[in-house]
PAZAPA-4460 file (N, C-alpha, C; in steps of 0.05 Angstrom, whole numbers, plus 32768, in hexadecimal, padded with zeros to 4 digits):
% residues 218
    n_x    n_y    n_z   ca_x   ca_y   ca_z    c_x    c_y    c_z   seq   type   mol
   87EB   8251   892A   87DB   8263   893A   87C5   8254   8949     1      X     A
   87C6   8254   8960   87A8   8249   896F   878C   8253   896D     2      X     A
   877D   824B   896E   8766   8256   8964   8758   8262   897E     3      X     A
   874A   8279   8978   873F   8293   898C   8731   827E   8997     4      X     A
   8731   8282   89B0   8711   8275   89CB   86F6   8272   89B8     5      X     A
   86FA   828F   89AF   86D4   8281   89A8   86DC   8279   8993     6      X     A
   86E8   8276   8982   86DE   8266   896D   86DF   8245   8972     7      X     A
   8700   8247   898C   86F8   8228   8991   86E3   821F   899D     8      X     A
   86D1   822D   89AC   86B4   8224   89BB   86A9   8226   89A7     9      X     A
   86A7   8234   8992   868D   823D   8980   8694   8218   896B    10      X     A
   86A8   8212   8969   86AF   81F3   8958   86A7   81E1   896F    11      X     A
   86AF   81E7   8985   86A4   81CF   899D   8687   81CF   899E    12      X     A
   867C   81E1   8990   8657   81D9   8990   8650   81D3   897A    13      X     A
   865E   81E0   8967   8656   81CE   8946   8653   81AE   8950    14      X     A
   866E   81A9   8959   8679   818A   895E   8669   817D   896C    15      X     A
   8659   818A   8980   8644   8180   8999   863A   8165   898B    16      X     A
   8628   8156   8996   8618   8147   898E   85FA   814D   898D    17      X     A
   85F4   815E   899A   85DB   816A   8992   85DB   8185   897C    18      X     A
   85F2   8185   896C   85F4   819A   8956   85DF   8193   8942    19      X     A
   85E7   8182   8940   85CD   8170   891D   85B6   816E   8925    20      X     A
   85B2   8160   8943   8593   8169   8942   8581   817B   894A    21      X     A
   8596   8191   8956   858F   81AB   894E   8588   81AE   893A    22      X     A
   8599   81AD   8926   859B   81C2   8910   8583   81B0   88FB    23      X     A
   8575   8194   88FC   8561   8188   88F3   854B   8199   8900    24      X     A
   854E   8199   8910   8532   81A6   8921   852D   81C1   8912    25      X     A
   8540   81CD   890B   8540   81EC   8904   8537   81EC   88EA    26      X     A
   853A   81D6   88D1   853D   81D0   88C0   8518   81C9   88BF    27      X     A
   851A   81BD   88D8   84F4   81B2   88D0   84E4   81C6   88CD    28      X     A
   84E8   81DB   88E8   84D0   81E6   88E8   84C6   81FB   88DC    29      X     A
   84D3   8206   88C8   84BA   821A   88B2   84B1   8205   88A0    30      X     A
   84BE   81E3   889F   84A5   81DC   888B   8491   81CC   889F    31      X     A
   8494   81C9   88B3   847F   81C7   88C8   8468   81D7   88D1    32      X     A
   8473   81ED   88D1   845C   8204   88D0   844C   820D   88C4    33      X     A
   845B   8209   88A2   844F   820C   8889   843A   81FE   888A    34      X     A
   8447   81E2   888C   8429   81C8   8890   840E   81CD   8898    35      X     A
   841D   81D9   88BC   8408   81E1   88CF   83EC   81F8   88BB    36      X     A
   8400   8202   88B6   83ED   8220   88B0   83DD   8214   888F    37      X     A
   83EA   81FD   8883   83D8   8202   8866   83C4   81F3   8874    38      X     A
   83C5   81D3   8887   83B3   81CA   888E   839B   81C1   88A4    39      X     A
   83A7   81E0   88B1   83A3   81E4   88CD   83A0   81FF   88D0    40      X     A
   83A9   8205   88EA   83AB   821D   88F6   83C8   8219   890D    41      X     A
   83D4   822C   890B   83E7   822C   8921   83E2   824A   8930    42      X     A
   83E0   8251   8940   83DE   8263   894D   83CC   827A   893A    43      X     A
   83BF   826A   8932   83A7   8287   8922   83AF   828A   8905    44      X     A
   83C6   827E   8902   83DB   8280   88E8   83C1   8279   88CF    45      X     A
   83C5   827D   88B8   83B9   8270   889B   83C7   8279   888D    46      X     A
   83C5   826E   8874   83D7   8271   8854   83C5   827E   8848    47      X     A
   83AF   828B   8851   839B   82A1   883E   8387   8287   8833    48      X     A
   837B   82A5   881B   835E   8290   8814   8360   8275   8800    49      X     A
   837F   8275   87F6   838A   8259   87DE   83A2   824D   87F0    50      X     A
   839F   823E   8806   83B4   8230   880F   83C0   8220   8802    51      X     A
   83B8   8213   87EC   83BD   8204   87D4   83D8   821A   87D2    52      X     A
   83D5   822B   87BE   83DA   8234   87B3   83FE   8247   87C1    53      X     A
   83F0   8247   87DC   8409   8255   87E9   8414   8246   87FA    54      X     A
   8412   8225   8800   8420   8211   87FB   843C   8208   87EF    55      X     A
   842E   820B   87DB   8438   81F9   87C2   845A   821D   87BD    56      X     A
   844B   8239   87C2   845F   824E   87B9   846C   824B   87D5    57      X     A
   8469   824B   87EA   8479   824D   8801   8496   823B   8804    58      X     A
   8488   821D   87FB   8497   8208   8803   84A7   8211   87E9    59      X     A
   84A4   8212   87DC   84C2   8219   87BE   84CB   8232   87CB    60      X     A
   84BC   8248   87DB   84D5   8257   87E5   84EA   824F   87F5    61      X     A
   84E1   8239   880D   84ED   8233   8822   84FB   8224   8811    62      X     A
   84FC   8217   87F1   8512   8205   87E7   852F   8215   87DF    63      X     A
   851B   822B   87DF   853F   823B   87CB   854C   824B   87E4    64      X     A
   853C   824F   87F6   8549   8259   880D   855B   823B   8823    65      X     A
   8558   8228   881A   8569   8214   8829   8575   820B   8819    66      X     A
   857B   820F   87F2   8588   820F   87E4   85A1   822C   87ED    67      X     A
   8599   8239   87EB   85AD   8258   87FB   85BF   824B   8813    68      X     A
   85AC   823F   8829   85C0   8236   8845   85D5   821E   8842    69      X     A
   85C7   820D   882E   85D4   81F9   8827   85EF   8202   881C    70      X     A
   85F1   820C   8805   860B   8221   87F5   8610   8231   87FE    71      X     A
   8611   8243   881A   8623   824A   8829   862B   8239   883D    72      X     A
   8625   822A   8838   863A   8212   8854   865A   821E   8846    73      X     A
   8662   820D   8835   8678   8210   8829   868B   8227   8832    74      X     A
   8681   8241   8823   868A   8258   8828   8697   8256   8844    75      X     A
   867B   8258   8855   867D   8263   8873   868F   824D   887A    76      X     A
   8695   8232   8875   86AC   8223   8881   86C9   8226   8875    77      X     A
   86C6   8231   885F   86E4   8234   8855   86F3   8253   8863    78      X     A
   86D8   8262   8868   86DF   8283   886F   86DB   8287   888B    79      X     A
   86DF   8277   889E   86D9   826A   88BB   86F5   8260   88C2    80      X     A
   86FB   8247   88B1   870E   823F   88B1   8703   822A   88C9    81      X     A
   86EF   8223   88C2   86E1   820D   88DD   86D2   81F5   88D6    82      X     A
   86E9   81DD   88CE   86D5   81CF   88BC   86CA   81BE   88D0    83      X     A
   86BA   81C8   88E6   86A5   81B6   88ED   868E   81BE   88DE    84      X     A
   8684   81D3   88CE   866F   81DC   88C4   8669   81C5   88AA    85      X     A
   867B   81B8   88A4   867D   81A3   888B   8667   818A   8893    86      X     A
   866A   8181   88AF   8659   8174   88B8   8633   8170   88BB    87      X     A
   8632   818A   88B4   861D   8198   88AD   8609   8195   8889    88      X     A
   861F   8190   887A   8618   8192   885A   8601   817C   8858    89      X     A
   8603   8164   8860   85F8   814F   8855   85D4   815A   8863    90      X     A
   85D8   8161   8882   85BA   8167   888C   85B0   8181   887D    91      X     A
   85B9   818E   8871   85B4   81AA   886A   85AE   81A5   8842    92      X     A
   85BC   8199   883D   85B7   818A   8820   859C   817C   881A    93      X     A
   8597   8166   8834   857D   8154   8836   8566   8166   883C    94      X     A
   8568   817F   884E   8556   8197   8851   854C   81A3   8830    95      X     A
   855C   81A4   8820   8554   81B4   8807   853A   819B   87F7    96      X     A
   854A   8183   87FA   853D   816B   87EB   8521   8176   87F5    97      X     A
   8523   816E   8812   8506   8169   881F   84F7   8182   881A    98      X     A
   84FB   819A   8815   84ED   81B1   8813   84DF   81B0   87F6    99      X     A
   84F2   81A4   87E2   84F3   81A2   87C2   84DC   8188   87C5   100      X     A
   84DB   8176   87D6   84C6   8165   87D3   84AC   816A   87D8   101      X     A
   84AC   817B   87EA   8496   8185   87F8   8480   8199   87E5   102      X     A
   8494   81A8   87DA   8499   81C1   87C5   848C   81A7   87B2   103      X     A
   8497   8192   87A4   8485   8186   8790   846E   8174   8798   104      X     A
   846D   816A   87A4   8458   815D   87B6   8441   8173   87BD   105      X     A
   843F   817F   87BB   842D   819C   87C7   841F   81A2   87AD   106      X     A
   8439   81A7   8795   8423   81AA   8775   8419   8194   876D   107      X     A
   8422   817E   876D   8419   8163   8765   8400   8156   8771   108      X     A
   8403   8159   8785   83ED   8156   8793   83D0   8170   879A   109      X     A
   83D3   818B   879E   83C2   8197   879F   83BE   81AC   878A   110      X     A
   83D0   81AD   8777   83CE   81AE   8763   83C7   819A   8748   111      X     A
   83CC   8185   874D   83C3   8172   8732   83B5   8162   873E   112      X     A
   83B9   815B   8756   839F   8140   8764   83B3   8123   8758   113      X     A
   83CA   812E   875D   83D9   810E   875B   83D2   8101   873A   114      X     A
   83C7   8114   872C   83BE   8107   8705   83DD   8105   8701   115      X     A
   83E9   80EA   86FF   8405   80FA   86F1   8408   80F7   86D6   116      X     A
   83EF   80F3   86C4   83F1   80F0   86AB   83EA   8111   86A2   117      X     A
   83E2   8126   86B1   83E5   813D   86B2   83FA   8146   86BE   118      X     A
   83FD   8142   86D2   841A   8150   86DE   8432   8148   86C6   119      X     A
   8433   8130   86B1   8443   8130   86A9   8448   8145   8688   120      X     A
   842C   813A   8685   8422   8157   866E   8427   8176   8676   121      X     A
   8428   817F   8693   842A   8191   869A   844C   819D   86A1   122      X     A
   844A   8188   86A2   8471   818C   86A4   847C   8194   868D   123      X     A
   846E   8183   8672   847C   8187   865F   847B   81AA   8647   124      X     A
   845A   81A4   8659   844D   81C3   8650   845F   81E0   865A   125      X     A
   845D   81D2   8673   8461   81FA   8680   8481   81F1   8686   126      X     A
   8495   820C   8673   84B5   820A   8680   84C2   8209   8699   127      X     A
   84A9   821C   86B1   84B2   8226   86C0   84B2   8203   86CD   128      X     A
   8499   81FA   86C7   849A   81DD   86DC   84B0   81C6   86D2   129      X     A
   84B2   81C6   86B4   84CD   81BB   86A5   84E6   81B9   86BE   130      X     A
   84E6   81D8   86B8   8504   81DB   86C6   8508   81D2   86E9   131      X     A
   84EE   81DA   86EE   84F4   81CE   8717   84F1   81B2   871A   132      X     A
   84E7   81A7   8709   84E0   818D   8703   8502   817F   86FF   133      X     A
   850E   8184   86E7   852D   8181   86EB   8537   8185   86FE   134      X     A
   853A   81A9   8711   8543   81A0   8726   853D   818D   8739   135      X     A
   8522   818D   8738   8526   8179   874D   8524   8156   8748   136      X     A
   8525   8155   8735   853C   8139   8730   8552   8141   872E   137      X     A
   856A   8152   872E   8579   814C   8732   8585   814E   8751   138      X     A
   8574   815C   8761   8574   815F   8777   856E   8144   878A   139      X     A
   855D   813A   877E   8557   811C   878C   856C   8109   8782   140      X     A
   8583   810C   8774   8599   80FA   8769   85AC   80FE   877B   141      X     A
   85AA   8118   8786   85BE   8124   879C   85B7   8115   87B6   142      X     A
   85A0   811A   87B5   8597   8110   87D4   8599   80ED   87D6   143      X     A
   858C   80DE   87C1   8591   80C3   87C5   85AD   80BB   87C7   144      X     A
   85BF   80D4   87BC   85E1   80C5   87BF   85ED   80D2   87D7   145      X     A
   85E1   80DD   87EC   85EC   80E9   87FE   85F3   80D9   8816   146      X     A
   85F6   80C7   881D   8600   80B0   882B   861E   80AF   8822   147      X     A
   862F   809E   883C   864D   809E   883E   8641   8080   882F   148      X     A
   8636   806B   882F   8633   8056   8816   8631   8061   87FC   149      X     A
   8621   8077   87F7   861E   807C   87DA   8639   807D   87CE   150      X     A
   864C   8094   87E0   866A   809C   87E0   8681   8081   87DA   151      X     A
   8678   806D   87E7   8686   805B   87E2   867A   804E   87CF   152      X     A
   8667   8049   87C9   865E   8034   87B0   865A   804A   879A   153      X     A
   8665   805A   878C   8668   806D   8778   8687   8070   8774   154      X     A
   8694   8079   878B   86AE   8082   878D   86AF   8097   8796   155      X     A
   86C0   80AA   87A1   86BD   80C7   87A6   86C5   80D6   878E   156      X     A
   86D2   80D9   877D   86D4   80DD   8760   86B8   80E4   8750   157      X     A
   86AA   80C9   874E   8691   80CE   873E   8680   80D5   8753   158      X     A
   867E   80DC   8771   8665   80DF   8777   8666   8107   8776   159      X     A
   868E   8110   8782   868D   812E   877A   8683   8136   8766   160      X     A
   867C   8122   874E   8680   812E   872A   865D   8130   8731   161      X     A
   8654   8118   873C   8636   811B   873D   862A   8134   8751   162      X     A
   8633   813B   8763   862C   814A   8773   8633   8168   876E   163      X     A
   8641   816E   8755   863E   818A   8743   8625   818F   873D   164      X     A
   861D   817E   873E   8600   8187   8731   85F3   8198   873C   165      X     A
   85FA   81A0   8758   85F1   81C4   8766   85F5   81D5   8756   166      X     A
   8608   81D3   8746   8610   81E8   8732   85F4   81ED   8719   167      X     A
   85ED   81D8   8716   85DB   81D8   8704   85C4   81D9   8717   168      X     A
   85B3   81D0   8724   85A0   81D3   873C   859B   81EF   873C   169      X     A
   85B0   81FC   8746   85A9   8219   8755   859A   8227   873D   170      X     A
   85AC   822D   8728   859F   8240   8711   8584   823B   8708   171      X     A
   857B   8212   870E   855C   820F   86FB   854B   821D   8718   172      X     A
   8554   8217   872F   8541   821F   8743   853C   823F   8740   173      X     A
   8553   824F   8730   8550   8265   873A   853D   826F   8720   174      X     A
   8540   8269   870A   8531   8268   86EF   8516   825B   86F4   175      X     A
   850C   8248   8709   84F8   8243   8706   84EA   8256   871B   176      X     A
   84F4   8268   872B   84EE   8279   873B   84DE   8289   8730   177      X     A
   84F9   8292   8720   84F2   82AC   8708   84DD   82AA   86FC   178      X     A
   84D1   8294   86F5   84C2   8294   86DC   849F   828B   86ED   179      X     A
   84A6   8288   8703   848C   8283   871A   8484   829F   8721   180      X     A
   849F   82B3   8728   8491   82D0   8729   848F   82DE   871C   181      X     A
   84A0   82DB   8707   8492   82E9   86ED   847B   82F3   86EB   182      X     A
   8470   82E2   86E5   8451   82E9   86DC   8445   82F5   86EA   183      X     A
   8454   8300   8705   8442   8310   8716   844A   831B   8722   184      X     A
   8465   8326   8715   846D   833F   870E   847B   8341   8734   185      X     A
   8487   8328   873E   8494   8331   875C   84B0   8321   8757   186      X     A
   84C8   8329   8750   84E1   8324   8744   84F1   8333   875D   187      X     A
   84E9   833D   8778   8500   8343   878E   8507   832D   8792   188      X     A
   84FF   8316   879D   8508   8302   87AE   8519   82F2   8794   189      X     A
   8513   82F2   877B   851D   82E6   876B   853F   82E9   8769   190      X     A
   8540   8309   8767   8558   8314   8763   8569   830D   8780   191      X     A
   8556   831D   8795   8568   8306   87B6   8575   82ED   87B0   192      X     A
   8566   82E2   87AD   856C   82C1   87B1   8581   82B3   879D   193      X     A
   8578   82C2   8774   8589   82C4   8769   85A4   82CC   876D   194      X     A
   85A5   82E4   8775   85BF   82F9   877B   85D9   82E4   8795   195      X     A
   85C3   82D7   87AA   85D3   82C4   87BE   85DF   82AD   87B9   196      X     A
   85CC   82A2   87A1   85D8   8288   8799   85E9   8282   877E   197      X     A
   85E4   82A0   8772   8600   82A6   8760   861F   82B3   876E   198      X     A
   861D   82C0   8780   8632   82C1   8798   8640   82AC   87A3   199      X     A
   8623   8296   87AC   8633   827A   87B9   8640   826F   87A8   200      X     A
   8639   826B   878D   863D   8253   877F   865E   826B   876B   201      X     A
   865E   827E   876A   8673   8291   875D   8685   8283   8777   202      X     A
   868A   828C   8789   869D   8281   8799   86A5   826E   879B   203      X     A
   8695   8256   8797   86A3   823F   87A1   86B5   8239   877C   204      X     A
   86AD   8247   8773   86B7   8244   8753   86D6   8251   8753   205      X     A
   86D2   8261   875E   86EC   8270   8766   86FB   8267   877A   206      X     A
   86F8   8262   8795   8703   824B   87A4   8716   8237   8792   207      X     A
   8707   8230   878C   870B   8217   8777   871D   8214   8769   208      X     A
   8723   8234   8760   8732   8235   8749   874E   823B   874D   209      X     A
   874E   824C   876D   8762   8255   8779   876C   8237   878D   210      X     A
   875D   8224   878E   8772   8215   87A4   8775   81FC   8785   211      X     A
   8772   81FB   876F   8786   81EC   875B   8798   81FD   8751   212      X     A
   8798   8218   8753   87B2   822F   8751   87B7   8238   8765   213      X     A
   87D0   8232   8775   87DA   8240   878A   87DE   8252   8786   214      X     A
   87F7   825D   876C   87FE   8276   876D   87E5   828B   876F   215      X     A
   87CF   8284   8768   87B2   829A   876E   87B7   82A5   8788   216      X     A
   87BA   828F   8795   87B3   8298   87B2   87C9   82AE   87BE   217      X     A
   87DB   82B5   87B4   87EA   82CF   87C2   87E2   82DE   87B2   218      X     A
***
């Protein structure tokens, strides 16, 4: 079957050469703005009277929400049936890193003042920071191996086995969510974000399971 007009224009612009740095550009600017507004002003904008403080909670939102875009790539390219969207994973993957760095760089720094003989005491103290702390080492294992070199000097074998580790990622981010609003008693966005990235990650489990069993698939 040939594929409908628009979808073949709609793949002829994925394919563009200005697709990626679009989609970097798009990727920059809520943590660009964020910046603006904790240490500046952008158009009148502020982060209220603890910029510290709503910093350090914004940038971990903008992490789990490009953890969400990131884990629907998949979906939307297998249920498209358009694998130029695949081209997309590695810039949309390095987006989560950079948000998760920003997100720890923000407590570490305006929260601890760079002590890391506290930040490390503090990690070990409070669970909630335990657990984002893991994610995001394992998140930065992802990102240092995200290169077509990493792929080849690993194998593709061990770098798929390494790059499961979304599977484990998503749940500490979403647990360390939980346990940040907890205490203050605001668990909507928890359950959102939860509820999306148990969806993404249920599917691709199922996917999974159905293309090593054919007979599933009728």
């Amino acid at each position: 079957m040939a594929p409908r007009p628009w979808r073949a224009r709609f793949q002829a612009q994925l394919l563009s050469v200005w697709a990626k740095p679009l989609l970097i550009l798009l990727c920059a600017c809520p943590g660009a703005l964020l910046l603006l507004s904790a240490f500046g002003s952008v158009w009148g904008a502020d982060l209220g009277p603890n910029p510290a403080e709503a910093l350090i909670r914004q940038s971990g939102d903008l992490s789990i929400r490009a953890l969400c875009f990131v884990l629907a790539l998949t979906p939307l390219r297998l249920l498209s049936g358009m694998p130029a969207f695949g081209r997309f994973r590695r810039i949309l993957g390095l987006n989560v890193f950079a948000y998760a760095l920003l997100h720890m760089l923000s407590y570490a720094w305006l929260d601890m003042g760079f002590e890391w003989e506290d930040i490390y005491l503090d990690i070990l103290k409070r669970p909630f920071i335990y657990v984002g702390f893991t994610g995001f080492v394992f998140l930065s294992a992802l990102a240092l191996t995200s290169s077509n070199q990493a792929i080849s000097w690993m194998g593709p074998k061990r770098w798929r086995f390494l790059h499961r580790l979304v599977y484990v990622i998503a749940p500490l981010a979403v647990l360390h969510f939980y346990w940040m609003r907890a205490s203050k008693h605001r668990l909507e966005d928890v359950w959102l974000y939860g509820s999306i990235l148990a969806l993404l990650l249920l599917f691709r489990v199922i996917w999974s399971i159905r293309a090593k069993n054919p007979r599933l698939k009728s």
